[in-house]
mmCIF file of the N, C-alpha and C atoms, coordinates in Angstrom:
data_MODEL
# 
_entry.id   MODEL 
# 
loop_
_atom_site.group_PDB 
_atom_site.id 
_atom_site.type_symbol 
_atom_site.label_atom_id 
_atom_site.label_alt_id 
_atom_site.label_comp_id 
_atom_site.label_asym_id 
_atom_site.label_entity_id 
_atom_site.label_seq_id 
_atom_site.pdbx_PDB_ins_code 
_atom_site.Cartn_x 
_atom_site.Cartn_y 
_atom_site.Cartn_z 
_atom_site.occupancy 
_atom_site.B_iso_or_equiv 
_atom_site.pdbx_formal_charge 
_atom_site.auth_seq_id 
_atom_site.auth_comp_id 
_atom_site.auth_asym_id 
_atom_site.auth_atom_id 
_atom_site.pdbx_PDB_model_num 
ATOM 1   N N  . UNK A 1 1  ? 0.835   -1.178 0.000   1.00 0.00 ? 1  UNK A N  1 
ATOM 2   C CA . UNK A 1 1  ? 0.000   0.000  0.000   1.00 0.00 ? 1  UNK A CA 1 
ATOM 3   C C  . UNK A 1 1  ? 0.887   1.250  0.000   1.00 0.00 ? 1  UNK A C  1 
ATOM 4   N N  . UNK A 1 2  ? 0.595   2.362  -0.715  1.00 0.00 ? 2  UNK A N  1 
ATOM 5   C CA . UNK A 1 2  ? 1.441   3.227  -0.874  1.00 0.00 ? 2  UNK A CA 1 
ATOM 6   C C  . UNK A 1 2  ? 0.905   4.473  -0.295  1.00 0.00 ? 2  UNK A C  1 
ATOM 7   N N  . UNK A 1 3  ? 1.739   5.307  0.356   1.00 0.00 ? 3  UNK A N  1 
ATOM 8   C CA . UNK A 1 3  ? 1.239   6.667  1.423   1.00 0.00 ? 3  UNK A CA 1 
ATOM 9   C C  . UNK A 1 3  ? 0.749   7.702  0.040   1.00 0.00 ? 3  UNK A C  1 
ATOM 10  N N  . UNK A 1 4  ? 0.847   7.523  -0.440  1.00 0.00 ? 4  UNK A N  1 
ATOM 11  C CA . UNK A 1 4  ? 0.169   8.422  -1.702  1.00 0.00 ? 4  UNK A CA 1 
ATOM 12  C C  . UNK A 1 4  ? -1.292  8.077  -2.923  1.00 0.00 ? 4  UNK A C  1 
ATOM 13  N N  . UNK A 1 5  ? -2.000  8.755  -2.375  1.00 0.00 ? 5  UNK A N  1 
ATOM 14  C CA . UNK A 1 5  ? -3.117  8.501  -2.669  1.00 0.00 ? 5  UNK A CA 1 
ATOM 15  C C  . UNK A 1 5  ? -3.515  8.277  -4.485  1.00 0.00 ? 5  UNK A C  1 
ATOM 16  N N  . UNK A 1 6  ? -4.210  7.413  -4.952  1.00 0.00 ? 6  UNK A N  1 
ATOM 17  C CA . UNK A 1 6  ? -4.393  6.776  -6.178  1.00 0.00 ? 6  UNK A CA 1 
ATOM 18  C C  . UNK A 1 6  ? -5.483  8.152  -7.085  1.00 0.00 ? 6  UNK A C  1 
ATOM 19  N N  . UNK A 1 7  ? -4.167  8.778  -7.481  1.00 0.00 ? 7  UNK A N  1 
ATOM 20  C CA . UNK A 1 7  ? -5.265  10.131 -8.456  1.00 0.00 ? 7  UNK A CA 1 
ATOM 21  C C  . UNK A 1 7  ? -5.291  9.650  -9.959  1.00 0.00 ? 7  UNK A C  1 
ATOM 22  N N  . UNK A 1 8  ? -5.145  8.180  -10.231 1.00 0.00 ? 8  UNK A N  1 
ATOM 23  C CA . UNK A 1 8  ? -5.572  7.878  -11.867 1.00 0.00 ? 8  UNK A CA 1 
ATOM 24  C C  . UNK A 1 8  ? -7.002  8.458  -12.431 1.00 0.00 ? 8  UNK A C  1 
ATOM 25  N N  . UNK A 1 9  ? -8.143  8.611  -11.001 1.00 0.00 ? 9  UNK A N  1 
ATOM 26  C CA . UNK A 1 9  ? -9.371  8.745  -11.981 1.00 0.00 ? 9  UNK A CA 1 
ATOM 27  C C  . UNK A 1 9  ? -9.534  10.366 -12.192 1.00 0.00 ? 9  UNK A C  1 
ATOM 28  N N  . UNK A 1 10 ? -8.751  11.016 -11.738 1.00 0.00 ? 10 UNK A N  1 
ATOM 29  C CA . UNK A 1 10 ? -8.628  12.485 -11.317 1.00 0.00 ? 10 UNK A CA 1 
ATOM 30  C C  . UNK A 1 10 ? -7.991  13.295 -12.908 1.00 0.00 ? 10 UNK A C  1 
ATOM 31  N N  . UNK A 1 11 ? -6.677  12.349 -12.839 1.00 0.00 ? 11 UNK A N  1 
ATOM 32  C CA . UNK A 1 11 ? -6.026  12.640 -14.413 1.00 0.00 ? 11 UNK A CA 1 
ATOM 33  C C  . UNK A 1 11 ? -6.665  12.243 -15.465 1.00 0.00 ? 11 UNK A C  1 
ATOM 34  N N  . UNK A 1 12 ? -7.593  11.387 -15.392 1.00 0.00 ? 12 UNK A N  1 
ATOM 35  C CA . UNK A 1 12 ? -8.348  10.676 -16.446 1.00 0.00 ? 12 UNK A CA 1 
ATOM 36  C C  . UNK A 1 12 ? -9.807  11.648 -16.935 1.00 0.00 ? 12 UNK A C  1 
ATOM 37  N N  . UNK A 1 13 ? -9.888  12.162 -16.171 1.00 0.00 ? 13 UNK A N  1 
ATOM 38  C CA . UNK A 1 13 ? -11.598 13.103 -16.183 1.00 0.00 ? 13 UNK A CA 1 
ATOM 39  C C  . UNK A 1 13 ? -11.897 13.368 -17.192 1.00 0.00 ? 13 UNK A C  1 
ATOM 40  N N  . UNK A 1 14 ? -13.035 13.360 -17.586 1.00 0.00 ? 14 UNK A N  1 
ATOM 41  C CA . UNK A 1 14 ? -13.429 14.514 -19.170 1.00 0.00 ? 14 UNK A CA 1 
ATOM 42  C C  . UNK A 1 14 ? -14.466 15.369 -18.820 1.00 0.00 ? 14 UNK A C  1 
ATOM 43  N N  . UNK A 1 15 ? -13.668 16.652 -18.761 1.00 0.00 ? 15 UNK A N  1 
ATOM 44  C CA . UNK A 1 15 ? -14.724 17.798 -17.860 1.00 0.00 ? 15 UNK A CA 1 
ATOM 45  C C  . UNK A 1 15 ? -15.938 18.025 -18.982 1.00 0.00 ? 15 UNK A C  1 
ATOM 46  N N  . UNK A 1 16 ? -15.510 17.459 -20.252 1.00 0.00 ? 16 UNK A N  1 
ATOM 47  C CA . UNK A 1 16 ? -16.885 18.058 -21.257 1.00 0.00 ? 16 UNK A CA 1 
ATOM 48  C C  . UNK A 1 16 ? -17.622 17.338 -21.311 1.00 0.00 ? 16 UNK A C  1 
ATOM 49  N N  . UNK A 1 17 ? -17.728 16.354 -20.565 1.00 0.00 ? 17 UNK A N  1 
ATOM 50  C CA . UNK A 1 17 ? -19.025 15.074 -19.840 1.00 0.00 ? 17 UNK A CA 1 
ATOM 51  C C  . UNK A 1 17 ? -20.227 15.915 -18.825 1.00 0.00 ? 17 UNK A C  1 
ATOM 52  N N  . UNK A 1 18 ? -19.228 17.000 -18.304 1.00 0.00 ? 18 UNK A N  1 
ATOM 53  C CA . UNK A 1 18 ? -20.482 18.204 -17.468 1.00 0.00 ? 18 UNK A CA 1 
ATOM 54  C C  . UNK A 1 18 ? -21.337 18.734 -17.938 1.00 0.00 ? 18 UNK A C  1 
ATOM 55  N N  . UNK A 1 19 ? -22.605 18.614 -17.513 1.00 0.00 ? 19 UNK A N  1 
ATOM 56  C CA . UNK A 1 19 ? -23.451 19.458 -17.938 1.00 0.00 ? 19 UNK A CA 1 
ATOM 57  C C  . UNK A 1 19 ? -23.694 20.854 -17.219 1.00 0.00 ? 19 UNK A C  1 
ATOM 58  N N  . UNK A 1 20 ? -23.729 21.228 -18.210 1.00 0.00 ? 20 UNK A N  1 
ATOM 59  C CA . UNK A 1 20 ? -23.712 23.339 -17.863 1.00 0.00 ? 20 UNK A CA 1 
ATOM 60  C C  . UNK A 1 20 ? -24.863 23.852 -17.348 1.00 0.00 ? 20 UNK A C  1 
ATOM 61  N N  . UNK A 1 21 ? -24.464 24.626 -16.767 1.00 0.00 ? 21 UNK A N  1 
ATOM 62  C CA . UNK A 1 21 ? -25.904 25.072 -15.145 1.00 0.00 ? 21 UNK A CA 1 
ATOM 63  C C  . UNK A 1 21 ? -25.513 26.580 -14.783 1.00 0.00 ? 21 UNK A C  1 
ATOM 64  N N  . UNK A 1 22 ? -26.659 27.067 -14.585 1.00 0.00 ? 22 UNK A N  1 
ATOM 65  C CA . UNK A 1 22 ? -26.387 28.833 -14.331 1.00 0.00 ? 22 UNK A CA 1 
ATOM 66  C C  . UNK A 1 22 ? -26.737 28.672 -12.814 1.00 0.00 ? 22 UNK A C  1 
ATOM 67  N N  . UNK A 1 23 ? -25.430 29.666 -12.364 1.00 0.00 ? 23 UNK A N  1 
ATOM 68  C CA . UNK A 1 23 ? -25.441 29.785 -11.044 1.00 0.00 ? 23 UNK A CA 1 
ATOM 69  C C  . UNK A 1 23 ? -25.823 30.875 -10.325 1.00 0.00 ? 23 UNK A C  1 
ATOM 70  N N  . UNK A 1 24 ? -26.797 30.700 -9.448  1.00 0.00 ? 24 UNK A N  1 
ATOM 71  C CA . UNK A 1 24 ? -27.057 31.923 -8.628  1.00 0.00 ? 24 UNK A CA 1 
ATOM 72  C C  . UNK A 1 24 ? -26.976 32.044 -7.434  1.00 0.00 ? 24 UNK A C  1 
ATOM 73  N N  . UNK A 1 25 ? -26.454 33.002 -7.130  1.00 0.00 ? 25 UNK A N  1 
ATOM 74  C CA . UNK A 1 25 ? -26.384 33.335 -5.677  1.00 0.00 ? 25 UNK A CA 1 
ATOM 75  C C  . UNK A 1 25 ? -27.709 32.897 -4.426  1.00 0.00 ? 25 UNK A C  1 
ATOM 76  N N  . UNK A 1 26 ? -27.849 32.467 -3.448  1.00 0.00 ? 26 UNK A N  1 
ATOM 77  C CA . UNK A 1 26 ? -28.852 32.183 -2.552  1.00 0.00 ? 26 UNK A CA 1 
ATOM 78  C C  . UNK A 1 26 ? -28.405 33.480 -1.664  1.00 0.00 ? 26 UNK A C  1 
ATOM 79  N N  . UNK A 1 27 ? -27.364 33.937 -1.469  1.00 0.00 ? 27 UNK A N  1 
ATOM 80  C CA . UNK A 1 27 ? -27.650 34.856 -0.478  1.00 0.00 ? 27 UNK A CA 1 
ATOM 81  C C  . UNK A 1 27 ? -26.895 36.082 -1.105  1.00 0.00 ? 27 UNK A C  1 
ATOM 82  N N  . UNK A 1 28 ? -27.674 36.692 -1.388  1.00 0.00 ? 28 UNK A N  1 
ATOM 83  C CA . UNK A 1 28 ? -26.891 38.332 -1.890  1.00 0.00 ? 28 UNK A CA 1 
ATOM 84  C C  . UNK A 1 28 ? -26.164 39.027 -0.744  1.00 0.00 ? 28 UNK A C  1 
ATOM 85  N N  . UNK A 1 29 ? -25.380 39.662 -0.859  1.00 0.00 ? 29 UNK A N  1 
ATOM 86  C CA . UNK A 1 29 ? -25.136 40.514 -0.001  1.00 0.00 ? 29 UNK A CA 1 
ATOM 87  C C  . UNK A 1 29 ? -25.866 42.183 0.164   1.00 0.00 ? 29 UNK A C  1 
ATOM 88  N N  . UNK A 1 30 ? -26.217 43.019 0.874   1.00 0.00 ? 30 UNK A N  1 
ATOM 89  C CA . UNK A 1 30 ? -27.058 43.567 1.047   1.00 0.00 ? 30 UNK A CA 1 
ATOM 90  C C  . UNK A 1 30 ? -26.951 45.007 0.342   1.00 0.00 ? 30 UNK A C  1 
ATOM 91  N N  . UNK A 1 31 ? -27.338 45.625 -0.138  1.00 0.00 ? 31 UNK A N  1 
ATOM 92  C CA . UNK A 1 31 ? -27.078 46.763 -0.780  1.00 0.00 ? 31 UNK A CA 1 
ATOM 93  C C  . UNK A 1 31 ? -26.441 47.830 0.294   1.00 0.00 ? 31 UNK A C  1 
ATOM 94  N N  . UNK A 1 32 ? -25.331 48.691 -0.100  1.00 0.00 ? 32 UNK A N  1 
ATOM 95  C CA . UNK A 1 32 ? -25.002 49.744 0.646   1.00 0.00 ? 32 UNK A CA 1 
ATOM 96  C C  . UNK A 1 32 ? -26.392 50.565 1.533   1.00 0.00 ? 32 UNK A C  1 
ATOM 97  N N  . UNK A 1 33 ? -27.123 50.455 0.677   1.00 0.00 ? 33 UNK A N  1 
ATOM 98  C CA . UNK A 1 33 ? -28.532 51.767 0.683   1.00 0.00 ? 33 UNK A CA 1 
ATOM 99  C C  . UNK A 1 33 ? -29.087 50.964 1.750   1.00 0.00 ? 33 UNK A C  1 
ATOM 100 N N  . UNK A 1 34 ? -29.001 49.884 2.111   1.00 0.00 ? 34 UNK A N  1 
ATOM 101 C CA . UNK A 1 34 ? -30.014 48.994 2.835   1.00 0.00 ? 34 UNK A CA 1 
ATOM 102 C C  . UNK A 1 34 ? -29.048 49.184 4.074   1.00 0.00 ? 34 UNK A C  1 
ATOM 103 N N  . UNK A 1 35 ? -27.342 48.690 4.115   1.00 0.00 ? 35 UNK A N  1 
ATOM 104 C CA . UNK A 1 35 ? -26.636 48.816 5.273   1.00 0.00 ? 35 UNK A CA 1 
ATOM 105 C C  . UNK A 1 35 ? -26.946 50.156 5.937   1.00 0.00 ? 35 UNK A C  1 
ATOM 106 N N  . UNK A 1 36 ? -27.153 51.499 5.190   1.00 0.00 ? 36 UNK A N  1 
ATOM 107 C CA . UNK A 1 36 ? -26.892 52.740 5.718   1.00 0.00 ? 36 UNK A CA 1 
ATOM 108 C C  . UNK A 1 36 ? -28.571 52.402 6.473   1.00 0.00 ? 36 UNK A C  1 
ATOM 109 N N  . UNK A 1 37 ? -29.377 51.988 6.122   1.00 0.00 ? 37 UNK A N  1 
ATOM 110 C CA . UNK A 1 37 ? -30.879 52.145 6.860   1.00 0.00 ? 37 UNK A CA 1 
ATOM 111 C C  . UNK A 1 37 ? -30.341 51.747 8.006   1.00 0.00 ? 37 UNK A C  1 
ATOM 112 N N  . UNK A 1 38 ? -29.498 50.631 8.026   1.00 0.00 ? 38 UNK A N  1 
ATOM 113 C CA . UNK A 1 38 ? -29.945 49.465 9.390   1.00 0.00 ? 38 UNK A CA 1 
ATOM 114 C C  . UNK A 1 38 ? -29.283 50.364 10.092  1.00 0.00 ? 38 UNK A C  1 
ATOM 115 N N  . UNK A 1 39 ? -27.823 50.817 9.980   1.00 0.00 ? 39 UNK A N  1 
ATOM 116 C CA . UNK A 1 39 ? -27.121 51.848 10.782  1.00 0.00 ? 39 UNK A CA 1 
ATOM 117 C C  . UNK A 1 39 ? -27.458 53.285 11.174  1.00 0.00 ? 39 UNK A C  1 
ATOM 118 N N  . UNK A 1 40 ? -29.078 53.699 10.938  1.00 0.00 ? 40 UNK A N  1 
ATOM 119 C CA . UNK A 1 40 ? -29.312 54.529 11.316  1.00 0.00 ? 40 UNK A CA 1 
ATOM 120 C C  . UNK A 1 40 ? -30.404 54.333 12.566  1.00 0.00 ? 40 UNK A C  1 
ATOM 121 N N  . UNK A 1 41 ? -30.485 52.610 12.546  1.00 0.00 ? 41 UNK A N  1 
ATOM 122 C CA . UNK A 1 41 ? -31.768 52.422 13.638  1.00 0.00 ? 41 UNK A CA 1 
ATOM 123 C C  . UNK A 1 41 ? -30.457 52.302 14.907  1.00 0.00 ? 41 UNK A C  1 
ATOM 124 N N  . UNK A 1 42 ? -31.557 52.476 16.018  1.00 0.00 ? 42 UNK A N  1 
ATOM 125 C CA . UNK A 1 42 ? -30.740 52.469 17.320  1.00 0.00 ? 42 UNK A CA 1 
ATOM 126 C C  . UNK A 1 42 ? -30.411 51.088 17.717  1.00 0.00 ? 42 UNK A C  1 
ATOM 127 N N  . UNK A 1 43 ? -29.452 50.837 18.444  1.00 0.00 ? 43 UNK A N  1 
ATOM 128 C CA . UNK A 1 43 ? -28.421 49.689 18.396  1.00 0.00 ? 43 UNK A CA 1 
ATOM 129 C C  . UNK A 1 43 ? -29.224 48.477 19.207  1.00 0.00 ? 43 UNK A C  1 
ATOM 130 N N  . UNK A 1 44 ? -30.124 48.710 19.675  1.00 0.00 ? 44 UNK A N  1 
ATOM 131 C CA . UNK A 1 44 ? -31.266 47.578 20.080  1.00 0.00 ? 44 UNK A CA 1 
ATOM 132 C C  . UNK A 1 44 ? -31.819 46.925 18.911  1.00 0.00 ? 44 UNK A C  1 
ATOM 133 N N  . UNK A 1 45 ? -32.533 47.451 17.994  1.00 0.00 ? 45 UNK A N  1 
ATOM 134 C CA . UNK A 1 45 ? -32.980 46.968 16.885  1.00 0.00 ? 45 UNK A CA 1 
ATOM 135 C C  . UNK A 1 45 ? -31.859 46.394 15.681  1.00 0.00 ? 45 UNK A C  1 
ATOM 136 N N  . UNK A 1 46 ? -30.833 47.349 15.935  1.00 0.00 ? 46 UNK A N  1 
ATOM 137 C CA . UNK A 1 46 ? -29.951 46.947 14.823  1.00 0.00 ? 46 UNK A CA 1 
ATOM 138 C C  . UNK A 1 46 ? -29.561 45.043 15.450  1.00 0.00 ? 46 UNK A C  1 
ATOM 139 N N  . UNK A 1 47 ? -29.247 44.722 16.974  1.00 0.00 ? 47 UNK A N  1 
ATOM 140 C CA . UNK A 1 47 ? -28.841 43.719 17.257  1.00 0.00 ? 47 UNK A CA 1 
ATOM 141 C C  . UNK A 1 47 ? -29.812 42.396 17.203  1.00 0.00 ? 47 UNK A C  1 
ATOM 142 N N  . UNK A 1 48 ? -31.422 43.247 17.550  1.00 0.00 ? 48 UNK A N  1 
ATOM 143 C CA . UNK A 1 48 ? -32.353 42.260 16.851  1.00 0.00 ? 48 UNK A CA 1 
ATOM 144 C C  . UNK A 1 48 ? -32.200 42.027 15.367  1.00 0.00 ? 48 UNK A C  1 
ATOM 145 N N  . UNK A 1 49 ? -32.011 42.845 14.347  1.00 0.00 ? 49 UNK A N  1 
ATOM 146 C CA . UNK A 1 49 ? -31.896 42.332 13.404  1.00 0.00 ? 49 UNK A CA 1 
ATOM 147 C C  . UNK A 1 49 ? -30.986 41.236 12.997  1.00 0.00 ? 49 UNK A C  1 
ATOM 148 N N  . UNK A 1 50 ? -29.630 41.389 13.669  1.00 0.00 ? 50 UNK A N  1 
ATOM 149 C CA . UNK A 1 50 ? -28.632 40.783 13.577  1.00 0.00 ? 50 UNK A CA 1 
ATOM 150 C C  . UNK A 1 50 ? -28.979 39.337 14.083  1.00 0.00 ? 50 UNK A C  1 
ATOM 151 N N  . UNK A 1 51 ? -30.050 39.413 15.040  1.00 0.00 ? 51 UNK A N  1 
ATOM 152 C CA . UNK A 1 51 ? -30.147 37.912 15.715  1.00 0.00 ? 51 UNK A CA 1 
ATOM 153 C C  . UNK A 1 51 ? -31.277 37.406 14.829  1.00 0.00 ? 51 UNK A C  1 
ATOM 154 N N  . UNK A 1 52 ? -32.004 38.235 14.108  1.00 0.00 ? 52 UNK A N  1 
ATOM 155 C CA . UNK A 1 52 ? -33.113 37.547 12.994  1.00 0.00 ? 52 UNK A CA 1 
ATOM 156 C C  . UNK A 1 52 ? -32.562 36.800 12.580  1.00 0.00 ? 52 UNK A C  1 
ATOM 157 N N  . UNK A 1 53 ? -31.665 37.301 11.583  1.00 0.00 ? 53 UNK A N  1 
ATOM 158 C CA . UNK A 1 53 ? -31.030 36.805 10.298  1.00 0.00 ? 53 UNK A CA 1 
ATOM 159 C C  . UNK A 1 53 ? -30.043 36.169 10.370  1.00 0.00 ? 53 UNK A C  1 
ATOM 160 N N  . UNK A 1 54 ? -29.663 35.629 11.599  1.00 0.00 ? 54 UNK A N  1 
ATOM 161 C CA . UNK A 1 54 ? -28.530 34.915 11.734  1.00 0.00 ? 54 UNK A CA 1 
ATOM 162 C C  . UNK A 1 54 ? -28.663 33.345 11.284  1.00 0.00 ? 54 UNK A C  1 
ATOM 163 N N  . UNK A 1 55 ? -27.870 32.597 10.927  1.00 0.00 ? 55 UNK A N  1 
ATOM 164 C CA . UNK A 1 55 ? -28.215 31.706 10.448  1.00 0.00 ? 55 UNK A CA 1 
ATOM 165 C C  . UNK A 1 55 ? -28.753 30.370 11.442  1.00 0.00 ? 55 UNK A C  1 
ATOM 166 N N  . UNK A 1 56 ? -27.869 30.998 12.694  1.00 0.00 ? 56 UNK A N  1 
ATOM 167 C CA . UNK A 1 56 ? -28.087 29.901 13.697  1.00 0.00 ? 56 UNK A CA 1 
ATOM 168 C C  . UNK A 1 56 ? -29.762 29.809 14.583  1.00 0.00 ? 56 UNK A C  1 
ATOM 169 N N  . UNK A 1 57 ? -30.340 28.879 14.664  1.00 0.00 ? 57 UNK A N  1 
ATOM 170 C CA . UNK A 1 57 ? -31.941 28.989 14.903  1.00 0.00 ? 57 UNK A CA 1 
ATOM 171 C C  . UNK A 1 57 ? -32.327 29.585 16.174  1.00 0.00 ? 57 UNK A C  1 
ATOM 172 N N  . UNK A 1 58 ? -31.175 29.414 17.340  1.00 0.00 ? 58 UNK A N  1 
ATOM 173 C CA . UNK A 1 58 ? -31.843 30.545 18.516  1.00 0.00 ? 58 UNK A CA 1 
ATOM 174 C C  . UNK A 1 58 ? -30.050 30.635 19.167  1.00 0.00 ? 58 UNK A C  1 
ATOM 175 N N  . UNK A 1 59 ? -30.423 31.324 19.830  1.00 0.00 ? 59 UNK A N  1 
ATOM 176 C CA . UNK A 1 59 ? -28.789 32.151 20.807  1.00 0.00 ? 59 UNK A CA 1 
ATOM 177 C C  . UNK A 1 59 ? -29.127 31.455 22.447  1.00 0.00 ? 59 UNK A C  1 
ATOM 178 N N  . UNK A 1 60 ? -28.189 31.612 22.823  1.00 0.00 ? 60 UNK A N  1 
ATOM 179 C CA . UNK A 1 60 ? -28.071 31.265 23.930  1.00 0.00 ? 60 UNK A CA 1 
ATOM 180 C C  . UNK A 1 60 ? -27.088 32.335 24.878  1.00 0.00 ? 60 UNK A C  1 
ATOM 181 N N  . UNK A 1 61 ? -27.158 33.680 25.156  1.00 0.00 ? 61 UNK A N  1 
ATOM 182 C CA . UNK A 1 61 ? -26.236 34.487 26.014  1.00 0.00 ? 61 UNK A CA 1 
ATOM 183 C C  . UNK A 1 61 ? -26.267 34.954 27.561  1.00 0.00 ? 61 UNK A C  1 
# 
């Protein structure tokens, strides 16, 4: 057995076997115009927002 891993099927590939797919973003990043709103609300709301949209389902602090 050899410490180097077996990349024959790697060199062998034929990438034009892929089929072609348009990619879109799932998460945009937020428009400047939208950051300047959130930074004008007071820092209570701004941190609720932050805990809305967070990805994780609840906080624990």
């Amino acid at each position: 057995m050899s410490d180097k891993p077996d990349v024959s099927e790697v060199t062998n590939f034929d990438k034009s076997k892929l089929k072609k797919t348009e990619t879109q973003e799932k998460n945009p990043l937020p428009s400047q115009e939208s950051r300047s709103r959130v930074q004008q609300l007071p820092h209570c709301l701004r941190r609720l927002i932050r805990i809305l949209t967070s990805p994780v389902s609840f906080h624990s602090h």
